[in-house]
C-alpha positions as CSV (number, residue, x, y, z in Angstrom):
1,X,-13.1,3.9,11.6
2,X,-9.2,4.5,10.9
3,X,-7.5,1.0,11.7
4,X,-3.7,1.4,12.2
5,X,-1.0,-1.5,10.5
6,X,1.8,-0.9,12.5
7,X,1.2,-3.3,15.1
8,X,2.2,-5.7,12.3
9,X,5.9,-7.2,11.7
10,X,7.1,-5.5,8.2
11,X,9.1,-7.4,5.2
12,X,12.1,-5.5,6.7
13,X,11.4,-6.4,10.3
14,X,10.8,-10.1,9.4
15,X,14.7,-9.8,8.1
16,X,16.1,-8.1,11.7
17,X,19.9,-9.8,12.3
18,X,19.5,-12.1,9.3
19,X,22.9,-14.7,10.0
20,X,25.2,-14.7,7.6
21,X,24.4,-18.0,6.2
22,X,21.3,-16.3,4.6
23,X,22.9,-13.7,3.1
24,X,27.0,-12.8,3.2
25,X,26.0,-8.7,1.7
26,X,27.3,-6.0,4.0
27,X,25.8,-2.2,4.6
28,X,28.6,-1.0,2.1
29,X,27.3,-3.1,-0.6
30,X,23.5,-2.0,-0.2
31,X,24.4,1.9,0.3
32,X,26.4,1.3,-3.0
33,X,23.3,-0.7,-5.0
34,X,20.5,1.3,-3.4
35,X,22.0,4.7,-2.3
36,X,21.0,5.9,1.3
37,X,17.2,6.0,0.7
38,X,16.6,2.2,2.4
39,X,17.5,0.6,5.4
40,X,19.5,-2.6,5.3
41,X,16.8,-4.6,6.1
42,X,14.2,-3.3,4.0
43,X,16.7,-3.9,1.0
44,X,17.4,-7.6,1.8
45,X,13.2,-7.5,2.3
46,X,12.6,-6.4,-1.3
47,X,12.9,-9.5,-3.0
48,X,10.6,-11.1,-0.4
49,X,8.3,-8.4,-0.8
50,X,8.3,-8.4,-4.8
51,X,8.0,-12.7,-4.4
52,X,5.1,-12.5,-2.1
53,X,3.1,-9.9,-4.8
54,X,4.1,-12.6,-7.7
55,X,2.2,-15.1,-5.4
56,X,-0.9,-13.5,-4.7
57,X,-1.0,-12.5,-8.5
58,X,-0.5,-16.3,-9.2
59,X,-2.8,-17.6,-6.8
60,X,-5.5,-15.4,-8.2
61,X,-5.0,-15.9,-11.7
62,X,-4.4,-19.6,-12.2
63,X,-6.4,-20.9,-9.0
64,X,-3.4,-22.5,-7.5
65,X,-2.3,-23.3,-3.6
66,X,0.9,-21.5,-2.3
67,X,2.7,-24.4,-0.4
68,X,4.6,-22.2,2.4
69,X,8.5,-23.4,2.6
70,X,8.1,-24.5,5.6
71,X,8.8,-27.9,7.6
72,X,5.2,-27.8,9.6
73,X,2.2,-27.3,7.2
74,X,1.6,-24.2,6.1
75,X,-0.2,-22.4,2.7
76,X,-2.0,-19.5,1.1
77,X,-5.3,-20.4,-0.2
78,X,-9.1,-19.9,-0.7
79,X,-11.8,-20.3,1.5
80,X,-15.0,-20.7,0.2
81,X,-18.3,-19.4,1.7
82,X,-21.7,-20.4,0.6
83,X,-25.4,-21.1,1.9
84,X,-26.9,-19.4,5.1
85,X,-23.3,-19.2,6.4
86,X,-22.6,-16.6,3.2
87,X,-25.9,-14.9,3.6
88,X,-25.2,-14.3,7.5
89,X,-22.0,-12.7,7.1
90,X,-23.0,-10.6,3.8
91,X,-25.8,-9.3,6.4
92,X,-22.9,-8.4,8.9
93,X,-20.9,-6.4,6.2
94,X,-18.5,-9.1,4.7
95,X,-18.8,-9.6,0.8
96,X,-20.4,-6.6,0.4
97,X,-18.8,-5.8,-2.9
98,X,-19.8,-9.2,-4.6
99,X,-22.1,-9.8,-6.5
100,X,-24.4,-13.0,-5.3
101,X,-25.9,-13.7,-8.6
102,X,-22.8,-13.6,-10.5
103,X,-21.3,-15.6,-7.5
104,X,-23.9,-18.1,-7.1
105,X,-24.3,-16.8,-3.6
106,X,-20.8,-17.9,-2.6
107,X,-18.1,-15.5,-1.1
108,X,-14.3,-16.2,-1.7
109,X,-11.1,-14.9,0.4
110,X,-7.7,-15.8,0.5
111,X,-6.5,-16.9,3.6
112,X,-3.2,-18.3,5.5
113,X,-3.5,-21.9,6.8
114,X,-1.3,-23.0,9.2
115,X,-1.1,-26.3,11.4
116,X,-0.8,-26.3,15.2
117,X,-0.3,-29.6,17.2
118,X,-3.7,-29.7,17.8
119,X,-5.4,-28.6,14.5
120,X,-5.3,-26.3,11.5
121,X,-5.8,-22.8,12.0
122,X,-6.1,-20.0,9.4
123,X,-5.4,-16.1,9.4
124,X,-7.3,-14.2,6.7
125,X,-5.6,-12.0,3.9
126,X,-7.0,-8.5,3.2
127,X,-5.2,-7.3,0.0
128,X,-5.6,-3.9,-1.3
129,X,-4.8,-2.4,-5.0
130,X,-5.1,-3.7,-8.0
131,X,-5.0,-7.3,-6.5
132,X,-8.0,-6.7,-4.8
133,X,-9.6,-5.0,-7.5
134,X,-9.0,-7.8,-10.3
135,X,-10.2,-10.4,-7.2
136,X,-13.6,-8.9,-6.8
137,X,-13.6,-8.8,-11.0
138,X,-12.8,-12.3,-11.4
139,X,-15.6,-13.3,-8.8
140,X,-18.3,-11.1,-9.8
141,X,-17.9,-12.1,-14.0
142,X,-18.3,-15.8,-12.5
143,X,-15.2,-17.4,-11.8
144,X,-15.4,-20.2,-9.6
145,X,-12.1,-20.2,-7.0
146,X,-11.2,-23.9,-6.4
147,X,-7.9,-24.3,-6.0
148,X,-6.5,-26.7,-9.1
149,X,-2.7,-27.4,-8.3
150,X,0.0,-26.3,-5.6
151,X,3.0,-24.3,-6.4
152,X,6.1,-23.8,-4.2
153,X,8.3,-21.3,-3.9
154,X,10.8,-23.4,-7.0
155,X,8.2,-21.2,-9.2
156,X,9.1,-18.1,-8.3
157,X,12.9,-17.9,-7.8
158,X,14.0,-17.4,-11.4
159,X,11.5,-14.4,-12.3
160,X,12.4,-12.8,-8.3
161,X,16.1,-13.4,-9.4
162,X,15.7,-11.4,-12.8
163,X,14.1,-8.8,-10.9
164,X,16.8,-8.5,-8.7
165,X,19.7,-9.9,-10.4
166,X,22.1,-8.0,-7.7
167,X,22.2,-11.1,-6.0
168,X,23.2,-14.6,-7.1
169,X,20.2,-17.1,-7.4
170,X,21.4,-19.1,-4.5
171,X,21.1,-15.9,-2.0
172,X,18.0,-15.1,-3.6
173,X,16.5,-18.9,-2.9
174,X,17.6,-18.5,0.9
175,X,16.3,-14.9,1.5
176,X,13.0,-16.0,0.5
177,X,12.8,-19.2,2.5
178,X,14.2,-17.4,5.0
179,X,11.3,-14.6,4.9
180,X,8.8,-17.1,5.1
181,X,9.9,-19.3,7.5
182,X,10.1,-16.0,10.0
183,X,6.4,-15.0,9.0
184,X,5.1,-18.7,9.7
185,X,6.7,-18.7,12.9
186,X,5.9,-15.3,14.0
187,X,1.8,-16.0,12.7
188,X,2.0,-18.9,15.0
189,X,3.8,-16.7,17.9
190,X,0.8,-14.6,17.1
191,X,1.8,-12.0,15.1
192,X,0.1,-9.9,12.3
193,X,2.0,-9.3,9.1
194,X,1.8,-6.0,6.8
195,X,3.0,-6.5,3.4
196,X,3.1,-2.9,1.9
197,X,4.5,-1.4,-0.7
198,X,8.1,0.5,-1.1
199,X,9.4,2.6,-4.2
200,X,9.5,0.5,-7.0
201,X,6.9,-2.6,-5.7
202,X,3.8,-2.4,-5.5
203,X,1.7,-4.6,-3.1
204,X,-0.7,-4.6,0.0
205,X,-1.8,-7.0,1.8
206,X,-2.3,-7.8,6.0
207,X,-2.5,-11.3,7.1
208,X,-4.4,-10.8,10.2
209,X,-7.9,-10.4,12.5
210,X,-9.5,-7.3,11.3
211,X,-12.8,-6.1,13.6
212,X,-15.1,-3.1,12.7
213,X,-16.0,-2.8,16.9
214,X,-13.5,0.1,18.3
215,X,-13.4,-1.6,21.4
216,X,-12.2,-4.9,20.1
217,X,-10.0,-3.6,17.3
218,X,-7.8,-1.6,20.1
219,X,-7.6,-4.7,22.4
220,X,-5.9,-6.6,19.2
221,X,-3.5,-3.9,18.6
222,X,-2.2,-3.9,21.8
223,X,-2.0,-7.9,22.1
224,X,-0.6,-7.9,19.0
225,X,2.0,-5.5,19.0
226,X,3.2,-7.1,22.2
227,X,3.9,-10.2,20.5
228,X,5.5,-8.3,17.4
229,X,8.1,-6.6,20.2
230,X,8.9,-9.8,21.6
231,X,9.3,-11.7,18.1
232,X,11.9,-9.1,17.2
233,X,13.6,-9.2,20.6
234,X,13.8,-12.9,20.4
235,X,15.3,-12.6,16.4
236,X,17.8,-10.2,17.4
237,X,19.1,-12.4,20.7
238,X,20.0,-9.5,22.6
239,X,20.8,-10.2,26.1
240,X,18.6,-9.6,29.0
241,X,19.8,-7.1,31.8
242,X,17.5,-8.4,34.0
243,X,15.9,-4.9,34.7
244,X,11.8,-4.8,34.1
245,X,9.8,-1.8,33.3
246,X,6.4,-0.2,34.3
247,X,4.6,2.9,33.2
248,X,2.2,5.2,35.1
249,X,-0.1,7.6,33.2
250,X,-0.6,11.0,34.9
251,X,-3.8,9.9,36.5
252,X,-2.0,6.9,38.5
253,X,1.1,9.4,39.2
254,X,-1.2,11.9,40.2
255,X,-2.8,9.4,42.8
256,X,0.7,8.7,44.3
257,X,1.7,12.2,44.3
258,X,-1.5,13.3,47.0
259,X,-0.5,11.0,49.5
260,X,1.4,12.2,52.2
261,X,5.1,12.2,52.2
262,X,5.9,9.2,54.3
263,X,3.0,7.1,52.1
264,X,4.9,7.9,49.1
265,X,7.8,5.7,49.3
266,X,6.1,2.5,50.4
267,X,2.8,3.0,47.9
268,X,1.9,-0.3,47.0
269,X,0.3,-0.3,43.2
270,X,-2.3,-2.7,42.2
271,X,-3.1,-4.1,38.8
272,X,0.7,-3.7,37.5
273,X,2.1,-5.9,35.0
274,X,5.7,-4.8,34.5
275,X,7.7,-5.9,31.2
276,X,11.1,-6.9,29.7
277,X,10.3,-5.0,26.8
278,X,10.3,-1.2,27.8
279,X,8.6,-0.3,24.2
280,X,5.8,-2.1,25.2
281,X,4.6,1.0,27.5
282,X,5.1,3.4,24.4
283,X,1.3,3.0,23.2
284,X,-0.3,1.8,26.0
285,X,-1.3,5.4,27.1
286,X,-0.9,8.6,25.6
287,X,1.2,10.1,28.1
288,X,3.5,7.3,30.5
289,X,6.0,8.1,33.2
290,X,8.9,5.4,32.8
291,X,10.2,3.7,36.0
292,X,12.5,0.9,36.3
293,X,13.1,-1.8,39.1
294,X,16.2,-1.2,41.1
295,X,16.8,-5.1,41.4
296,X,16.8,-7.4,38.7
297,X,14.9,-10.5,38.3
298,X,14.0,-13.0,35.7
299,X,10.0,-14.2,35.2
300,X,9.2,-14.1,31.8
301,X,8.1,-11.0,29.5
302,X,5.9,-10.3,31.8
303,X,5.0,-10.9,34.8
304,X,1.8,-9.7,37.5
305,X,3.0,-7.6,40.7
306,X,1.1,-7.9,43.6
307,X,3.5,-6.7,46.5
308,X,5.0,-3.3,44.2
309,X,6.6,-0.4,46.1
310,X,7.3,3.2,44.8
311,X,10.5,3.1,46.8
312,X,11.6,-0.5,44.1
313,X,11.7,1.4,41.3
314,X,14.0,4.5,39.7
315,X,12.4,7.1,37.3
316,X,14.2,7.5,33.4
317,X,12.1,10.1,31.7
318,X,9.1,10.2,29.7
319,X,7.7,8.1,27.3
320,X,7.3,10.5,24.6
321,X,10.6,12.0,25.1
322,X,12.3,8.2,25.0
323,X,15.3,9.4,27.7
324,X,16.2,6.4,28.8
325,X,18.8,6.0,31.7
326,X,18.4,5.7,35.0
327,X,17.7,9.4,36.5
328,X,19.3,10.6,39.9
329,X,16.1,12.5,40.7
330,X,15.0,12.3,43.8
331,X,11.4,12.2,44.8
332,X,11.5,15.9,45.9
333,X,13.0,16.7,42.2
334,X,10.4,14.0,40.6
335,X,7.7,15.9,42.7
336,X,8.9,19.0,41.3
337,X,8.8,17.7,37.8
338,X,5.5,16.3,38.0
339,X,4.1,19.6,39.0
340,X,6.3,21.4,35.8
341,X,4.8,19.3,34.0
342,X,1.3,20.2,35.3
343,X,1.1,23.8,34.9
344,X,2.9,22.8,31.1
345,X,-0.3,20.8,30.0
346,X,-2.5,23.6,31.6
């Protein structure tokens, strides 16, 4: 089964509208280090990115625990499976790879602990590469992963500054705090994280829920990816219109468009959940006719609509054609669209 990634936050999105206090560095200065070829963000991610590949590296090689900069709990470590609990999930695919002689029937992964105000929670770690490759080596020549000492992120500023010695050490010190403290928030929002790998870096890893079901891998995408939207909304602060969104795929526009003409106007739709976010409705269908309320309100990021009317709401465009301002079309015209757009797809 082919699992897609981009439902999770990126290095570069974790570092949308970074304040000044983090880092003073302008566009000028990064199209000047690192030419046209990276966004702004991703180049303020890249020491984040290189750090988090020294940590993994670290954590697997000495048997240490990551202590996340943080002021809740939070750290990278192993968790340790053994007994019928090892030999259950071995049966269900997990640990496949491993040998459970060499291992003494005991599986290891790395995973991202994190404390809530009711009790710790953790988020597995999939890595890729060579890291996962030297991971599965270590366990199946016999190494035993119990973790011996923490580190902190003290350990890794001065070989991320010589890396990137662009910046001073100070910047460097609060762009990586500053990364992690936006991954254990958005992990605790609810968020998946893909760490992967640019031009001159090389690391892979997803801190997430992975499933092998179709069903139930396509039901955390779209959960997910929700909560990603709204993390980056909330990080860049921009200001709400008031104006919420729905979408209706060709089958639900098709059921409005054979009622009669006086039906039309005053449809009521069931089972619609309209949104602040309008890039919410991009992947939710294939296909998706945009309309937007003609009043604005205020409930949440989303809200359920039980009393909705066709004649509420104002077409702009297309989903796949991302035309978004309000349209003048009238339903005749949107009637005459909808039947372009028909004989198009036939």
């Amino acid at each position: 089964m082919r699992i897609l990634f981009n439902h999770g936050l990126t290095p570069g999105e974790l570092y949308s509208n970074t304040p000044e206090r983090v880092c003073t560095r302008k566009w000028t200065w990064i199209t000047k280090t690192y030419g046209k070829t990276m966004t702004y963000e991703d180049a303020l991610a890249d020491p984040f990115r290189y750090c988090f590949g020294l940590i993994l590296n670290r954590v697997i090689d000495d048997r240490v625990r990551f202590r996340v900069p943080v002021k809740t709990e939070g750290y990278i470590d192993f968790e340790i499976v053994d007994g019928d609990k090892f030999e259950f999930q071995r049966q269900n695919g997990r640990f496949s790879e491993i040998d459970f002689i060499e291992s003494d029937f005991t599986g290891y992964a790395l995973n991202y602990f994190y404390k809530t105000k009711a009790y710790q929670k953790r988020m597995p770690i999939y890595i890729g590469g060579e890291l996962k490759k030297k991971f599965l080596e270590n366990i199946n020549s016999g190494v035993k992963y119990y973790t011996i000492k923490d580190v902190t992120i003290n350990d890794f500023i001065d070989p991320v500054h010589e890396k990137f010695n662009t910046f001073t050490r100070a910047e460097i010190k609060r762009l990586l705090i500053h990364g992690f403290m936006r991954m254990h928030s958005a992990i605790k929002f609810g968020c998946v994280v893909s760490i992967i790998s640019s031009r001159h870096i090389n690391c892979l890893a997803y801190i997430g829920q992975l499933s092998l079901v179709p069903e139930k891998q396509i039901k955390e995408y779209s959960m997910r990816k929700d909560k990603k939207l709204r993390k980056i909304e909330g990080w860049k602060k921009t200001p709400f219109d008031g104006y919420y969104y729905i979408g209706l795929n060709p089958k639900g526009l098709e059921n409005w468009y054979n009622l009669n003409k006086a039906n039309r106007v005053i449809t009521i739709f069931k089972n619609i959940i309209p949104r602040k976010i309008k890039e919410e409705l991009y992947y939710k269908d294939k296909e998706m006719w945009i309309f937007r309320f003609k009043r604005k309100t205020f409930k949440g990021w989303s809200y359920w609509a039980e009393d909705l009317k066709m004649r509420d709401l104002e077409y702009l465009g297309k989903s796949y054609d991302r035309k978004f301002t309000p349209s003048t079309m009238t339903w005749q015209e949107l009637k005459k669209e909808y039947e372009k757009e028909q004989r198009r797809n036939n």
